[in-house]
C-alpha positions in Angstrom: 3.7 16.4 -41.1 2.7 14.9 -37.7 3.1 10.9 -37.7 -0.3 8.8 -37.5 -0.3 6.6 -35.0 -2.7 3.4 -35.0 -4.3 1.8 -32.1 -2.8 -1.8 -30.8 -4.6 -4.5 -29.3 -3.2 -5.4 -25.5 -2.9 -8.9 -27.2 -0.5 -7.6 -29.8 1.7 -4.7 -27.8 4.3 -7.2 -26.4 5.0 -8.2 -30.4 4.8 -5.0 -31.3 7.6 -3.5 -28.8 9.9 -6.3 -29.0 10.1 -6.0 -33.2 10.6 -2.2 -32.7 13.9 -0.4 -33.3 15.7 1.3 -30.8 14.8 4.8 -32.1 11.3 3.5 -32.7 10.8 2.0 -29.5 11.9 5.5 -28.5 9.7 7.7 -30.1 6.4 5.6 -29.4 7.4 5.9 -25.4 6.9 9.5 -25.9 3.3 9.2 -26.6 1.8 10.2 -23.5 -0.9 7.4 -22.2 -3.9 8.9 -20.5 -4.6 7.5 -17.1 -7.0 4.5 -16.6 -10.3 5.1 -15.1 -10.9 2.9 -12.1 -14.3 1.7 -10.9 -15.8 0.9 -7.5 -14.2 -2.6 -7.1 -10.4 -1.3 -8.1 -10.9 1.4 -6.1 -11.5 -0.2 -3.1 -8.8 -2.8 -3.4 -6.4 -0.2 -3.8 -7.8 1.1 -0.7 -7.7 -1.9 1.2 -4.3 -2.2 0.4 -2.9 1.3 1.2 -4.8 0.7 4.6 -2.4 -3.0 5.1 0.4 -1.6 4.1 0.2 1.9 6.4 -1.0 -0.9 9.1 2.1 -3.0 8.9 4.0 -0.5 8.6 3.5 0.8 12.0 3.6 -3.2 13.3 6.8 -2.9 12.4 7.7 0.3 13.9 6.4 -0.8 16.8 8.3 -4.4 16.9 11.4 -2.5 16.2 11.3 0.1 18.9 10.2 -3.0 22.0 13.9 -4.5 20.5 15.9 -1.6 21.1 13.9 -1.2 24.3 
């Protein structure tokens, strides 16, 4: 018999997780999650921020090779 499992509010998941058992906390990790759809506005802060951090990244770089220079 396959266990039902009932849908929790994001209000009520931290309660729920902290009053589990080891072995229960356990099994429900198993339950795969699908992925969250993003829409235009996530999507683009994501991007923007892959962009800063690739962009600082070679500021960096760059700062560290004129030291050794």
């Amino acid at each position: 018999m396959t266990p039902k499992h009932e849908y929790v509010s994001d209000a009520d998941a931290g309660f729920v997780l902290s009053t589990l058992e080891p072995d229960q906390l356990a099994e429900a990790k198993r339950i795969a999650i699908p992925r969250r759809r993003l829409r235009g506005g996530e999507l683009v802060l994501l991007w923007v921020l892959r962009i800063y951090v690739v962009f600082m990244l070679v500021i960096v770089l760059w700062q560290a090779w004129a030291a050794t220079r």
